[in-house]
N, C-alpha and C positions, 0 to 999 in steps of 0.2 A: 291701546285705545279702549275706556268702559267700553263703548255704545258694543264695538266689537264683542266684545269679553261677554257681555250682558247676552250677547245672543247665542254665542257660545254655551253658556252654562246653560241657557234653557234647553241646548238640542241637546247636552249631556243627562239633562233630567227629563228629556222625554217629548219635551215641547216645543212646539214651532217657536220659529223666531220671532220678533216683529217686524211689521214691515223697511225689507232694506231697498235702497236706494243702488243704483249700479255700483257705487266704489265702493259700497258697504258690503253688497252680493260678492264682489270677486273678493274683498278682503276674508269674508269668511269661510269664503270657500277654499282660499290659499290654504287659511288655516285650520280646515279637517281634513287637507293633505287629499291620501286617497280612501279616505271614508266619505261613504256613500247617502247621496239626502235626497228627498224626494221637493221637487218644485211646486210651489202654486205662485200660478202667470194668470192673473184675473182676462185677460186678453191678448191675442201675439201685440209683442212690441208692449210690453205694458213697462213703464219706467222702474216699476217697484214691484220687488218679489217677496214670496214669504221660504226658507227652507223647512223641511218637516221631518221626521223620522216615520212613524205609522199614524201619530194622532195628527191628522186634517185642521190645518187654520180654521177658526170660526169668523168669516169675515161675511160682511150685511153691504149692500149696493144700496145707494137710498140718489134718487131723484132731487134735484136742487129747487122746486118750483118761485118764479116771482112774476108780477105782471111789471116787471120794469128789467132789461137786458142787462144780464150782470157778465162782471170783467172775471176772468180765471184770480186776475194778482189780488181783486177784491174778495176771493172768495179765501185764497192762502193768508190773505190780512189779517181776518176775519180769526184762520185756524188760530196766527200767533197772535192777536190782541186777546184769548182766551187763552191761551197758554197750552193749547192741544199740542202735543210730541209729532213731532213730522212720523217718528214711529208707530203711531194710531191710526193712520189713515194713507190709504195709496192713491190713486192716480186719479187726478179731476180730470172730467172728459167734456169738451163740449160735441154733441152729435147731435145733428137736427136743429142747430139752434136749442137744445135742450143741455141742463149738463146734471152730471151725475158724479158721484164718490164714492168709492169703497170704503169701508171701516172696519177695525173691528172688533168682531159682538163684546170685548170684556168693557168697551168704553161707551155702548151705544146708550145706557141711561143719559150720564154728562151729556157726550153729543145732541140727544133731543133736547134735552132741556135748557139749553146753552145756545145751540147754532141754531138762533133766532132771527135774526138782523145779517144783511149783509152791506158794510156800510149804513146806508138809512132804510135800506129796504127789507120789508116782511118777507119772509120765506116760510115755504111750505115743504117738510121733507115726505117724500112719499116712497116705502120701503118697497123694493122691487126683488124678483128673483135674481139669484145671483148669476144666475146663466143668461139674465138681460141683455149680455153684451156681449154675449162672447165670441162672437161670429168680425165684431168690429173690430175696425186696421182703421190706424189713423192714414193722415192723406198730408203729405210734406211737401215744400218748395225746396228742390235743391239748389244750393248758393255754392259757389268757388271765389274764392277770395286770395289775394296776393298780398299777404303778411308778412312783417320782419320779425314776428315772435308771434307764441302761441300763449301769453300772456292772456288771460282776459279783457283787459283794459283797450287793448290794440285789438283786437279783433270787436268788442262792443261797441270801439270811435267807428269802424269800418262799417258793422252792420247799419249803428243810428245816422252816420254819415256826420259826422259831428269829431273835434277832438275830444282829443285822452283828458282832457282838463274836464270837457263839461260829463264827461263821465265817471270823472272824481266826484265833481256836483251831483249830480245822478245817485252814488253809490252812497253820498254822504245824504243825500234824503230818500234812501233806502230804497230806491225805485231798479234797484238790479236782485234779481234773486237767483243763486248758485243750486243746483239741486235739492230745490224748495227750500233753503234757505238763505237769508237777505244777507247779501255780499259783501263781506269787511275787508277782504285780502284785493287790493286791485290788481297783483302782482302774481295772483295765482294765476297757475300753469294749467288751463284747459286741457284733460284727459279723453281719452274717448268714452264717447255714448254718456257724457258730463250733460246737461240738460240747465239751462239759464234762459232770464226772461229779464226784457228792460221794458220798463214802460213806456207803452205808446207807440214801440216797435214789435213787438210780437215776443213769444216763445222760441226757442231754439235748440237743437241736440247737435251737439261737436262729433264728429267724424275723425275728423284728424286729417295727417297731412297726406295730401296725394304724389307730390313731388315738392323738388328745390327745383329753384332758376340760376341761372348761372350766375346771379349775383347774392347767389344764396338766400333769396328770400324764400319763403314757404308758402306754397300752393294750397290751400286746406279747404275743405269740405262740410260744409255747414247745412241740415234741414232746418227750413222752417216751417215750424205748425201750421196747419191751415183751418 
């Protein structure tokens, strides 16, 4: 896999990676075996990590300000109708009713000059220290749910309460998004600590399975955002 490889070669040259995503962290951690990297976790529980050797990520926390209530899925909209890399930027936070983004520093010109508009609304980025947050834990709903697959499609009908059909609809007007990115495979097999959002239903982090029933369906374990 590039994305894999690409990060690779940077911790063989010296340099952090960019930011990975949980199946991208364990992927490359498989793959430096048992050599040894050092972590930046912008916060506990933060979705996206960076690994390092001795030179420190340059990563900027910036403030999202608008005087109109914006959505998380309008702000990721936002990152891909600019074409920003899900690897430029970690974990949008909403706290306080306020929300915030890490990024970092080698893309922050583009980013200010660019991440203007969210949707139709002005925004104001306000650049904070990066220790702003670091005290903060998010705050989840846990769900248990009784599934015959661990499919995405059969557990997203379950959460929106709705069928697998209008979830095909859903996914085909791109309102499901896979670990920050919009969901083509309806078929893919939810992994743990995998991280998806449907709109209008919330945010969500997969657990996995906790048991079978005697008819063998799947007991599984789902947070939701709060």
């Amino acid at each position: 896999m590039y994305e894999i490889q690409k990060n690779l070669t940077r911790l063989d040259n010296g340099q952090p990676t960019f930011f990975l995503d949980s199946s991208e962290a364990k992927e490359v951690k498989r793959k430096l075996g048992k050599n040894k990297v050092n972590v930046f976790s912008p916060f506990v529980d933060s979705e996206k990590i960076i690994y390092y050797l001795d030179r420190e990520p340059e990563v900027l926390l910036y403030e999202i300000k608008c005087s109109n209530e914006l959505r998380h899925q309008d702000i990721l909209g936002t990152m891909y109708s600019l074409n920003i890399s899900k690897e430029m930027y970690g974990d949008i936070i909403l706290y306080n009713n306020r929300y915030f983004i890490y990024i970092l520093k080698l893309f922050q010109n583009y980013f200010e000059m660019n991440f203007t508009k969210v949707r139709n609304n002005r925004i104001e980025l306000v650049e904070l220290d990066l220790d702003y947050l670091k005290d903060y834990e998010r705050d989840y709903e846990e769900i248990e749910l009784i599934v015959s697959s661990e499919r995405i499609d059969t557990i997203a009908s379950h959460l929106a309460g709705t069928s697998r059909v209008l979830i095909k609809d859903k996914v085909r007007d791109k309102e499901i998004l896979l670990n920050n990115e919009i969901l083509k495979n309806l078929s893919y097999v939810l992994k743990e600590n995998d991280t998806f959002s449907i709109r209008k239903i919330g945010k969500f982090k997969y657990i996995g399975v906790i048991r079978t029933t005697k008819s063998n369906n799947y007991i599984v374990k789902i947070l939701k955002y709060i």
